[in-house]
ROMI-437301 format. One record per atom (N, C-alpha, C, O): atom name; y, x negated, z negated; residue number from 1. Coordinates in steps of 0.001 Angstrom, whole numbers, plus 500000, padded with zeros to 6 digits. Layout:
<recs>
CA,Y,X,Z,NUM
...
</recs>
This chain:
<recs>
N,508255,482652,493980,1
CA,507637,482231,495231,1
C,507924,483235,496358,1
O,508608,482928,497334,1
N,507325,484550,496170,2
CA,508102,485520,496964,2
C,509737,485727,497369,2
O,510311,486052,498408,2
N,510024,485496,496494,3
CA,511560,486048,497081,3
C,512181,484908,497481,3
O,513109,485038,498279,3
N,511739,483299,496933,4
CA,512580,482363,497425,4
C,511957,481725,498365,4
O,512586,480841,498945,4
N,510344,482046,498825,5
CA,509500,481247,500051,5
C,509423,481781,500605,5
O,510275,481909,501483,5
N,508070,482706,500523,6
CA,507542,483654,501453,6
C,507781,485257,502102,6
O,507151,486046,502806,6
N,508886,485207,501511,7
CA,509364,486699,501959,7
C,510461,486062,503393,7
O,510494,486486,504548,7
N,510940,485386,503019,8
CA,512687,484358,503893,8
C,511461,484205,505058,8
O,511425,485137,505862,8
N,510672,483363,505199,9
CA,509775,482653,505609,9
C,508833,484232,506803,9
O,508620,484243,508015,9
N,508605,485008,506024,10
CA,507724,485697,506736,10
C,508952,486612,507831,10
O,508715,487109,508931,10
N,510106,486601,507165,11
CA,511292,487786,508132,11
C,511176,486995,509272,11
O,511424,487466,510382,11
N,510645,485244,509030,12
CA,511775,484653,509923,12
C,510651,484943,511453,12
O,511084,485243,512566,12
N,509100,484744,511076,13
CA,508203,485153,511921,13
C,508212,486901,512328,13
O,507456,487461,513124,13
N,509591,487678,511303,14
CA,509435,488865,512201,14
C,508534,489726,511612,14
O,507836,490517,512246,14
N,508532,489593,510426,15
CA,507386,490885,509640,15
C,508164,491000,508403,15
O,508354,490160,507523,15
N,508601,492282,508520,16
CA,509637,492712,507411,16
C,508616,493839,506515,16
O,507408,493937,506296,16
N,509604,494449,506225,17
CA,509365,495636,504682,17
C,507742,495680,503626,17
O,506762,496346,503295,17
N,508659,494062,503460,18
CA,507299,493766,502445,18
C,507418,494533,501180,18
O,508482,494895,500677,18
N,506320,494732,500751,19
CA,506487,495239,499313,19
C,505803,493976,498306,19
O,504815,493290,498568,19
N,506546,493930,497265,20
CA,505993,492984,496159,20
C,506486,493767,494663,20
O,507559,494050,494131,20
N,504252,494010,494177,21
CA,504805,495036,493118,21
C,503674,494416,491774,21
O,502522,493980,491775,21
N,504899,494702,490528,22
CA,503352,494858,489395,22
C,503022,496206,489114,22
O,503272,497323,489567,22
N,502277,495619,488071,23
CA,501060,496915,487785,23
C,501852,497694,486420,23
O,501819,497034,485381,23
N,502620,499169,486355,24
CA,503003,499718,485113,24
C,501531,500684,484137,24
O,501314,500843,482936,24
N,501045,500985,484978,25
CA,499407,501479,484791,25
C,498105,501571,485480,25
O,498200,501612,486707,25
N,497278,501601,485141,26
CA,496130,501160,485669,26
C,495455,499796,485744,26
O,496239,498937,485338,26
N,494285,499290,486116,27
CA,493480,498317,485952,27
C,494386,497243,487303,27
O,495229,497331,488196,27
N,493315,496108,486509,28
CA,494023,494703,487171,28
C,495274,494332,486692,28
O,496087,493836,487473,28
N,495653,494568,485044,29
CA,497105,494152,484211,29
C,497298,492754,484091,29
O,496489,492311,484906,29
N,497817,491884,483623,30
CA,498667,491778,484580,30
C,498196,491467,486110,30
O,496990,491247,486217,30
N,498953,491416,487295,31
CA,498806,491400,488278,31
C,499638,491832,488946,31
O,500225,492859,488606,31
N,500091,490829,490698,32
CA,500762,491479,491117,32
C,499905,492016,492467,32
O,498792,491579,492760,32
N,500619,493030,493224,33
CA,500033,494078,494307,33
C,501248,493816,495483,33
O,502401,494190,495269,33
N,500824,493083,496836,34
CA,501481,492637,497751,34
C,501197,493344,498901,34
O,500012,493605,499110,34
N,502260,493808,499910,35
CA,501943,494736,501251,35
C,503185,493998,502032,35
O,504415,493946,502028,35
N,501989,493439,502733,36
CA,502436,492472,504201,36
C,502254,493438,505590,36
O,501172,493324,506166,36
N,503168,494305,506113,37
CA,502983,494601,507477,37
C,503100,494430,508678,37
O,504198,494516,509229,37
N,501685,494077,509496,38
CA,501638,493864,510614,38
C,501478,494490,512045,38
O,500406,495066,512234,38
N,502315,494469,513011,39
CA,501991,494633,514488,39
C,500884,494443,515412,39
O,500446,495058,516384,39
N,500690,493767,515010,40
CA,499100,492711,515589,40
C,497786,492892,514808,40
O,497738,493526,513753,40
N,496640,492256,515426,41
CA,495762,492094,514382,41
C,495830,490387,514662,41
O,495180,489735,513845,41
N,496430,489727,515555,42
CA,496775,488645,515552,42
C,498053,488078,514746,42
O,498130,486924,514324,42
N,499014,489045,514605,43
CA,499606,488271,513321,43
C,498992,488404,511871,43
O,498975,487656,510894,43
N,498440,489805,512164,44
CA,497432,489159,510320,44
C,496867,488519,510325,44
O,496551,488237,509169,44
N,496230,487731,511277,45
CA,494960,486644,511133,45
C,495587,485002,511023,45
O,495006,484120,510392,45
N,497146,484759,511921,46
CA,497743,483640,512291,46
C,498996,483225,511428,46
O,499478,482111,511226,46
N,499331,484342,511032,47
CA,500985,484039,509614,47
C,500664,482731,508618,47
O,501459,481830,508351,47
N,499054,482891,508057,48
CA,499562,481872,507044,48
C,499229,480390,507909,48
O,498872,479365,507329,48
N,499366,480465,508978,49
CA,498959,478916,509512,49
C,500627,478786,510479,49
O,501029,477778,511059,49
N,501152,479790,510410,50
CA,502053,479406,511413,50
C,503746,479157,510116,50
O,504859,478716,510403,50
N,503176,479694,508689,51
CA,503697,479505,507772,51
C,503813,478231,507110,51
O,504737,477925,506358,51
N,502361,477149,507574,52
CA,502753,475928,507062,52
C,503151,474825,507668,52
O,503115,473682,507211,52
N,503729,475358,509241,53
CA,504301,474563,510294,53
C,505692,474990,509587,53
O,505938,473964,508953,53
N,506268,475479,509440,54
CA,507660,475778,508830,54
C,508330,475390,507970,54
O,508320,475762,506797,54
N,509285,474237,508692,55
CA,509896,473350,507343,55
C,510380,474356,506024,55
O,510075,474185,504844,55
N,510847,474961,506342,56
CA,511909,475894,505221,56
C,511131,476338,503981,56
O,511394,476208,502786,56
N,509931,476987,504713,57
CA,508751,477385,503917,57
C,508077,476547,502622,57
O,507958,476642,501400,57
N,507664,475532,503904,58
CA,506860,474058,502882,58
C,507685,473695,501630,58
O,507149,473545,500532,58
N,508962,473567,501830,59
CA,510090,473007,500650,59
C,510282,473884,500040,59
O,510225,473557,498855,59
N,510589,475349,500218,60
CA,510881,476163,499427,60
C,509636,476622,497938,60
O,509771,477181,496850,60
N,508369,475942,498777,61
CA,506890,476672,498424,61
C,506496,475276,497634,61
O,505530,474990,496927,61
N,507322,474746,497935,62
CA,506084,473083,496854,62
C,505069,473096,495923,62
O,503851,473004,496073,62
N,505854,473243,494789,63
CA,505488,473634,493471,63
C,504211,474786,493573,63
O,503285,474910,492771,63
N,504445,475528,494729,64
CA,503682,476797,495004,64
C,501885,476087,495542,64
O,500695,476159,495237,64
N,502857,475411,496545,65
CA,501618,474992,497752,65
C,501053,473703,496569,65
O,499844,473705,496339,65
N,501678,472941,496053,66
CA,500768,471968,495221,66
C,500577,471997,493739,66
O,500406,471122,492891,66
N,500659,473238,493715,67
CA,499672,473350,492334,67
C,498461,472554,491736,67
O,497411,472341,492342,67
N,498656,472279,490881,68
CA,497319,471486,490333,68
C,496196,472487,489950,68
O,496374,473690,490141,68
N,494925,471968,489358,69
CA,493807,472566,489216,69
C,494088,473057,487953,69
O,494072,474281,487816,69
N,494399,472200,486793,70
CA,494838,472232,485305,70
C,496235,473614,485212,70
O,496278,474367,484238,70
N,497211,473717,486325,71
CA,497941,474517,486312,71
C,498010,475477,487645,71
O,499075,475695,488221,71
N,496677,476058,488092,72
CA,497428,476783,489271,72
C,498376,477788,488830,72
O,498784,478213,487749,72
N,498640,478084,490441,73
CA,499593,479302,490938,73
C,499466,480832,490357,73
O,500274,481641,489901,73
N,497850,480828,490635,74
CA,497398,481928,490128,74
C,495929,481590,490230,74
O,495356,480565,490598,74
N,495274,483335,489580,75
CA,493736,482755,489237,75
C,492885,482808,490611,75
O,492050,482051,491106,75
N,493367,483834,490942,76
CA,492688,484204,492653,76
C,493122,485463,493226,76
O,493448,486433,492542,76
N,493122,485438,494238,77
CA,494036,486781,495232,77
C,492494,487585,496421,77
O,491592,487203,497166,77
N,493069,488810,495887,78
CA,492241,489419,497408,78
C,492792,490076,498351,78
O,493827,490737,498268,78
N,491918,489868,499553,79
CA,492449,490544,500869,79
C,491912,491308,501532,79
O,490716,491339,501822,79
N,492872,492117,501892,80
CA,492126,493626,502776,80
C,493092,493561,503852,80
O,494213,493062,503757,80
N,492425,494268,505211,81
CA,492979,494815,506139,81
C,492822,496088,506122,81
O,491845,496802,505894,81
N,494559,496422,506555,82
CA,493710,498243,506683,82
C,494485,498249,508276,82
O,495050,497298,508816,82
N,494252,499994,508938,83
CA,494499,500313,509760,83
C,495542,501142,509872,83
O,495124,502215,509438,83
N,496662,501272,510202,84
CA,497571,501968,510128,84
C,497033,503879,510507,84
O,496549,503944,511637,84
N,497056,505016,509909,85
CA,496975,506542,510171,85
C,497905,506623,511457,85
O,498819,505851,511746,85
N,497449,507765,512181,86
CA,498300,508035,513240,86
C,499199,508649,513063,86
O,499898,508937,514035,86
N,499570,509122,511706,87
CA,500606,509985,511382,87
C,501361,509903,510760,87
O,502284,510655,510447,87
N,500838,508192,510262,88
CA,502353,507199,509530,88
C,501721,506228,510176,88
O,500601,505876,509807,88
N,502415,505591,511353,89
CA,502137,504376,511730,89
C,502596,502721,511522,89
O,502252,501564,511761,89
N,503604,503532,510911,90
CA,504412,502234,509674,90
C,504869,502590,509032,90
O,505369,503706,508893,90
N,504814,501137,508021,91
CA,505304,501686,506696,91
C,506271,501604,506714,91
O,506926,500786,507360,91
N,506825,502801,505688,92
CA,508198,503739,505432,92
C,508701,503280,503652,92
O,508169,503509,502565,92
N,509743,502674,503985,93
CA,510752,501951,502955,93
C,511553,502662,502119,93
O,512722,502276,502157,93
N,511355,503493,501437,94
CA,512547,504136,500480,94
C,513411,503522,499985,94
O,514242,504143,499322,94
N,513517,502178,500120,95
CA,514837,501498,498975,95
C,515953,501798,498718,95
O,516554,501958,497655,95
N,516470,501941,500685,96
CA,517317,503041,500547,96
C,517349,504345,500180,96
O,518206,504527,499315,96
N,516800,505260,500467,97
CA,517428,506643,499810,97
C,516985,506635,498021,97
O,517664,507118,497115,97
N,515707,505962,497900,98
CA,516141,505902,496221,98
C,516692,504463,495816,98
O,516521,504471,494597,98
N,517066,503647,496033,99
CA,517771,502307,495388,99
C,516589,501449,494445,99
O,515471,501011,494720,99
N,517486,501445,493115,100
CA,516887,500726,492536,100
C,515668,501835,491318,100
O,514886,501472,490439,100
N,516038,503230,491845,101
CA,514991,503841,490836,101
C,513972,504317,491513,101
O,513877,505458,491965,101
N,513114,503361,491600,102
CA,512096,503989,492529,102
C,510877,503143,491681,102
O,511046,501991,491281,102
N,509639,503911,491482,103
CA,508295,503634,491387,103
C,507256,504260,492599,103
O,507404,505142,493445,103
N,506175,503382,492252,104
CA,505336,503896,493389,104
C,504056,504318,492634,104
O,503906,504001,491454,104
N,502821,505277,493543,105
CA,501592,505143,493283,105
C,500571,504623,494475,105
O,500747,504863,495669,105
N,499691,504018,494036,106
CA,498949,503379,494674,106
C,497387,504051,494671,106
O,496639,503764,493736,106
N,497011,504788,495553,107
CA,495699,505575,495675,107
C,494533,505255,496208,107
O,494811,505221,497407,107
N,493579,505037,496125,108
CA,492407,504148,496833,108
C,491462,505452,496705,108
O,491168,505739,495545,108
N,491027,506148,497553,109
CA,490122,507591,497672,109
C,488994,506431,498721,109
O,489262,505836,499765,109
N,487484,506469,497763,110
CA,486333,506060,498109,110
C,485751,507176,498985,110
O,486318,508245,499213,110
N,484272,506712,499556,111
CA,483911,507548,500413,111
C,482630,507518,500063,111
O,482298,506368,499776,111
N,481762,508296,499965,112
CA,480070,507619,500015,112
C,479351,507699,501055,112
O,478120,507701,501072,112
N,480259,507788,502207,113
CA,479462,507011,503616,113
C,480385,507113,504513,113
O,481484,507463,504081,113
N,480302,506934,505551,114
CA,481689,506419,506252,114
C,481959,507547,507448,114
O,482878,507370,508247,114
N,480942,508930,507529,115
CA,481431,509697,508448,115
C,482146,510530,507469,115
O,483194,511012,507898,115
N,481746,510891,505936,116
CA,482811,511610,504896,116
C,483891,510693,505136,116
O,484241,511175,506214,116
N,484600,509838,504971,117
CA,485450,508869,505039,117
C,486205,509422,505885,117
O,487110,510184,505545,117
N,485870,509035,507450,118
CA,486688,509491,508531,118
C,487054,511072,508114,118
O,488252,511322,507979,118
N,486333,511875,507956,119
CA,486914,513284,507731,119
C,487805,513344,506586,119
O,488615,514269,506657,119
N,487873,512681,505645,120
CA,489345,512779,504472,120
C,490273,512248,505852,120
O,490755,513111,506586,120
N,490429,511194,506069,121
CA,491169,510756,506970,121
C,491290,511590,508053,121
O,492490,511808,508221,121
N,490543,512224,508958,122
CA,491084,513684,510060,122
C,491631,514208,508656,122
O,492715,513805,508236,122
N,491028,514912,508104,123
CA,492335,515880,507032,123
C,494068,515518,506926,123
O,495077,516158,507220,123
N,493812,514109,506331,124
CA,495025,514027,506386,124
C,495935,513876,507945,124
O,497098,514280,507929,124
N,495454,513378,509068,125
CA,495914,513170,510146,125
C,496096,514432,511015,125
O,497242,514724,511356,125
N,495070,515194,511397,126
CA,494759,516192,511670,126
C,495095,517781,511104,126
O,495672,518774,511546,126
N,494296,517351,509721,127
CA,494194,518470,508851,127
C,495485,519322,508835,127
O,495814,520492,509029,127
N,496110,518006,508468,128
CA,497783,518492,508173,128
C,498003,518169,506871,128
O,498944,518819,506414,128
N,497241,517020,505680,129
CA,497078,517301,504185,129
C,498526,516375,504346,129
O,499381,516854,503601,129
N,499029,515197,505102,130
CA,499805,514196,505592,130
C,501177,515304,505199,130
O,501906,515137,504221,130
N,501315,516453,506212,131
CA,502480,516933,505911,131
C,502781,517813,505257,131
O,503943,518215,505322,131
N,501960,518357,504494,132
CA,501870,518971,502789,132
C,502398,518287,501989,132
O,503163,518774,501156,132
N,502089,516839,502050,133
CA,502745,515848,500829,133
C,504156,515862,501307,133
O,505159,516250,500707,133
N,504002,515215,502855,134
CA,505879,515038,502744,134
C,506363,516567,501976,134
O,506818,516746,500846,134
N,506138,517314,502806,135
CA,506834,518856,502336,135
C,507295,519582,500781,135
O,507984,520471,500280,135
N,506215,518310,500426,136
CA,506132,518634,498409,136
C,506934,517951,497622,136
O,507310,518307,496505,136
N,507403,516274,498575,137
CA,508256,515808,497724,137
C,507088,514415,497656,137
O,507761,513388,497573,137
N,506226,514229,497662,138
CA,505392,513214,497975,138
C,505434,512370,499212,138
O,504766,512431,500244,138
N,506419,511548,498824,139
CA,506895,510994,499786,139
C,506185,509493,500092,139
O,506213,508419,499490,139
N,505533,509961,501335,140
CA,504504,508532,501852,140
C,505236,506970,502609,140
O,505880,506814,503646,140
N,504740,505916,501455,141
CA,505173,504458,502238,141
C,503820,503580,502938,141
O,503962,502408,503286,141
N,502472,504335,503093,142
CA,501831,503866,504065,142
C,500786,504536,503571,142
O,500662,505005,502440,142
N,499818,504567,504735,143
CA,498402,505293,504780,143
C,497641,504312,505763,143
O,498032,503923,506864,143
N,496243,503945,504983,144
CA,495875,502914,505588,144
C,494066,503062,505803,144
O,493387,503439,504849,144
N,493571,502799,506837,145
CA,492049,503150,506687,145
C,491984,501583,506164,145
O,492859,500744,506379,145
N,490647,501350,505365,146
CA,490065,499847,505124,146
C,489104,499358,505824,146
O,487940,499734,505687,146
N,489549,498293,506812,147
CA,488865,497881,507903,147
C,487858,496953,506907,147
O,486745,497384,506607,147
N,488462,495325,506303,148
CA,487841,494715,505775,148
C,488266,494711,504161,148
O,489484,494578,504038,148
N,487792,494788,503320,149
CA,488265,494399,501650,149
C,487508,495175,500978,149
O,486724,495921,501565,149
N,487620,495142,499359,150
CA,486259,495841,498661,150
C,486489,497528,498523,150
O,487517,498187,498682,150
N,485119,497947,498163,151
CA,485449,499653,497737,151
C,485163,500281,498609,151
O,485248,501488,498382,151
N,484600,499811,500292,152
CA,485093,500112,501102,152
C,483498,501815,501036,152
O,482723,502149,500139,152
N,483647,502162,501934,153
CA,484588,502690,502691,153
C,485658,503328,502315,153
O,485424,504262,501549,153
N,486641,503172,502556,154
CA,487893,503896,501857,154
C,489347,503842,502635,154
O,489551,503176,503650,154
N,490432,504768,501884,155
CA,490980,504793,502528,155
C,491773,504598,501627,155
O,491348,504852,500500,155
N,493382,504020,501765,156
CA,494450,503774,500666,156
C,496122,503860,501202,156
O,496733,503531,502219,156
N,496464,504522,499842,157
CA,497517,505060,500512,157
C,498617,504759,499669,157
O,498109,504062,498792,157
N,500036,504895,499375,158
CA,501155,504579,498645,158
C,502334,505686,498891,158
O,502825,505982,499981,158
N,502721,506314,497398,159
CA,503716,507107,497106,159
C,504893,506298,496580,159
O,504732,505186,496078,159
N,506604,507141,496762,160
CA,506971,506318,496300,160
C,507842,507983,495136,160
O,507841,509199,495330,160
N,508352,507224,494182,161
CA,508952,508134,493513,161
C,509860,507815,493186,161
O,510091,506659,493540,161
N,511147,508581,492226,162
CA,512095,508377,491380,162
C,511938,507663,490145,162
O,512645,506763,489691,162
N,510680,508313,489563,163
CA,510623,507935,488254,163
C,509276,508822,487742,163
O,508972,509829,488382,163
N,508421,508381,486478,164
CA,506938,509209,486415,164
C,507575,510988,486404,164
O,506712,511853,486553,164
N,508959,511423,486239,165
CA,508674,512897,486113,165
C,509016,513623,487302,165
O,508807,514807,487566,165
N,509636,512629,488052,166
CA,509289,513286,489704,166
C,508115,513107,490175,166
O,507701,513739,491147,166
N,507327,512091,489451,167
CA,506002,512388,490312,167
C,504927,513080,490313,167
O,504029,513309,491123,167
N,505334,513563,488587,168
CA,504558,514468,487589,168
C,504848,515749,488802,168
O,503919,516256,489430,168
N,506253,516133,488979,169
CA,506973,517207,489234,169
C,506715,517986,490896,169
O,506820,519176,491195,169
N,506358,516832,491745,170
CA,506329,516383,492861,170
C,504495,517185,493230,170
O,504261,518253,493797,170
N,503402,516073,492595,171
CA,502291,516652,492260,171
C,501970,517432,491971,171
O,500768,517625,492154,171
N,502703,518396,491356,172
CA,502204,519721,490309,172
C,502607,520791,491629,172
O,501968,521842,491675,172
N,503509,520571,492549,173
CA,503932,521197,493719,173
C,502873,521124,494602,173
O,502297,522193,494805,173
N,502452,520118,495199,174
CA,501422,519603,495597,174
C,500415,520685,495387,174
O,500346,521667,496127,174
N,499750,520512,494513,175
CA,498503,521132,493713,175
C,498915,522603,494137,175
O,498102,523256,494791,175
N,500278,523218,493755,176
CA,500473,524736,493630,176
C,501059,525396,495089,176
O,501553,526494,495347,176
N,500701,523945,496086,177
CA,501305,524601,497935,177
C,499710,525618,498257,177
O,498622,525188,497873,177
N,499853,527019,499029,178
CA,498825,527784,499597,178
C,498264,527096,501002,178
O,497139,527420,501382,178
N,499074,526117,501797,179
CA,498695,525453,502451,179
C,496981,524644,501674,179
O,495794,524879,501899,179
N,497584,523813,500877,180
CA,496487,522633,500675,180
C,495410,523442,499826,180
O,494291,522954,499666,180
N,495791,524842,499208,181
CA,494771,525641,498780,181
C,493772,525618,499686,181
O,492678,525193,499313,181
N,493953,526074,501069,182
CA,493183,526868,502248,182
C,492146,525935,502679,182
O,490933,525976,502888,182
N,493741,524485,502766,183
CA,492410,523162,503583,183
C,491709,522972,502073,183
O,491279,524045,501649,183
N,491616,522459,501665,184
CA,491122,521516,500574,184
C,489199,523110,500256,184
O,488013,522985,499952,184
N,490003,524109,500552,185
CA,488249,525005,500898,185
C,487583,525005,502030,185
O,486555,525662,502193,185
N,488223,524112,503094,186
CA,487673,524291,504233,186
C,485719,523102,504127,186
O,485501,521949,503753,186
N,485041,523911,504524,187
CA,483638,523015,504554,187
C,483542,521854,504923,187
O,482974,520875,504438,187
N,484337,522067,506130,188
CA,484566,520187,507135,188
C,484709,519362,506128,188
O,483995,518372,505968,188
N,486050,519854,505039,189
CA,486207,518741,504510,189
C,485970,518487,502625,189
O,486693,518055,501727,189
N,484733,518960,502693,190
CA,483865,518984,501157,190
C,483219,518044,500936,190
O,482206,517746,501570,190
N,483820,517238,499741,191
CA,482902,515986,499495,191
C,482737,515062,500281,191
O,481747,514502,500751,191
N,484619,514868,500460,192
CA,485041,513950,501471,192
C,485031,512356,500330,192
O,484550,511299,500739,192
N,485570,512484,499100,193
CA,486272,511598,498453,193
C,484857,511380,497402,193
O,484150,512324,497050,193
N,484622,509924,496995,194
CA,483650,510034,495647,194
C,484237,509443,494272,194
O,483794,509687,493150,194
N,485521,508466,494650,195
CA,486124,508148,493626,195
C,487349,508099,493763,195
O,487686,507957,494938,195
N,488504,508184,492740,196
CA,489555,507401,493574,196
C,490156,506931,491621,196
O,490091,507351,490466,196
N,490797,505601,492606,197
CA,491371,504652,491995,197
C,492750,505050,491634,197
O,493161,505895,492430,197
N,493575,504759,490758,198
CA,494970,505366,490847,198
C,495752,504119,489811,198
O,495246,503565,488835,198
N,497103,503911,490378,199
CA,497875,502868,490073,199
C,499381,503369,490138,199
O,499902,503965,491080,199
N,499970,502999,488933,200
CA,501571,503223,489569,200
C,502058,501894,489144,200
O,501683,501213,488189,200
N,502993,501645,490062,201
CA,503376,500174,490285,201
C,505423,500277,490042,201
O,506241,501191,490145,201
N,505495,498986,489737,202
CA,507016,498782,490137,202
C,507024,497745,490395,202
O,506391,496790,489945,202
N,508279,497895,491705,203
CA,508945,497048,492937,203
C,509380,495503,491856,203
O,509877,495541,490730,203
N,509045,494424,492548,204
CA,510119,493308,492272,204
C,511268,493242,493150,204
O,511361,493537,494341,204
N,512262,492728,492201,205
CA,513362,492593,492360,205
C,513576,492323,494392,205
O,514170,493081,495159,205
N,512822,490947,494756,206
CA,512508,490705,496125,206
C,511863,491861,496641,206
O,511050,491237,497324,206
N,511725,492438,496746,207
CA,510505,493825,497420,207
C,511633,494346,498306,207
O,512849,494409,498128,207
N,510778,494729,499399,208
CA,511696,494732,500693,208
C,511347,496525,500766,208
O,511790,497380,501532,208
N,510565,496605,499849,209
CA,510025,498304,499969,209
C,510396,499145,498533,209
O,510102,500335,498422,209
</recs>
């Protein structure tokens, strides 16, 4: 459905570097994990209606769009909006510089109230925690505050890697920079995070990311 409907279909409205991923660990197995990016908060709200005016779409999507009850598509999908960070304001595509060996992680850092929240988020924007990762080899394909969707308050973010021992390798750098020593003691930002979720994913074949 993705790669032969709705991916063709969504370039053609002008919203590229989709990602379409499953799950290699973590909860929600099977399952897939979809990142649609938008310009607007009017094209996230108007795509799927301006998607079923579109001959190309409708035919390509049949089978998709008329699923029966006895056989749907799938069991059910959820949706979040997030907000793009000011310090990745779009998302960033590795396909190229790693090809076809690339995995990702998928991070969801909870908050237990929403002015801790914003301060993980200054950290990373502000703080500087944003360019510690690039610097480590943690290489970021989006950082997102969560406007609407569950868990909230939270913030969620996506790594992409080579493979689990660059990311093992990557992280362990991370952890051992004197930079993120210094912030990560700073008071401002103590008992910013209350849970976090963690996922590593791989790209489908269609995945534009």
């Amino acid at each position: 459905y993705f790669e032969t409907a709705a991916i063709p279909a969504l370039n053609r409205l002008g919203i590229t570097n989709i990602g379409v991923f499953s799950v290699m660990y973590g909860p929600n197995d099977p399952s897939l994990y979809v990142l649609i990016p938008h310009d607007s908060a009017d094209s996230a709200m108007s795509y799927q209606e301006k998607l079923l005016v579109d001959g190309e779409y409708t035919k390509a999507a049949k089978s998709y769009l008329e699923s029966s009850i006895t056989t749907p598509a799938f069991k059910h999908f959820d949706r979040g909006l997030m907000r793009a960070f000011t310090g990745i304001p779009r998302v960033e595509s590795p396909k190229e510089a790693l090809g076809n060996r690339r995995i990702f992680e998928l991070r969801i850092y909870q908050s237990h109230n929403y002015l801790k929240g914003q301060k993980k988020i200054h950290m990373f924007n502000e703080g500087g925690e944003l360019q510690i990762f690039r610097d480590t080899g943690l290489r970021p394909v989006f950082f997102g505050e969560t406007l609407f969707g569950p868990l909230m308050p939270n913030l969620t973010y996506m790594l992409a890697f080579e493979d689990m021992a660059d990311r093992d390798r990557n992280w362990d750098r991370f952890r051992g920079d004197e930079r993120w020593d210094t912030l990560r003691k700073l008071a401002e930002y103590k008992d910013t995070v209350s849970n976090i979720t963690d996922l590593s994913l791989r790209p489908a074949r269609c995945s534009q990311i």
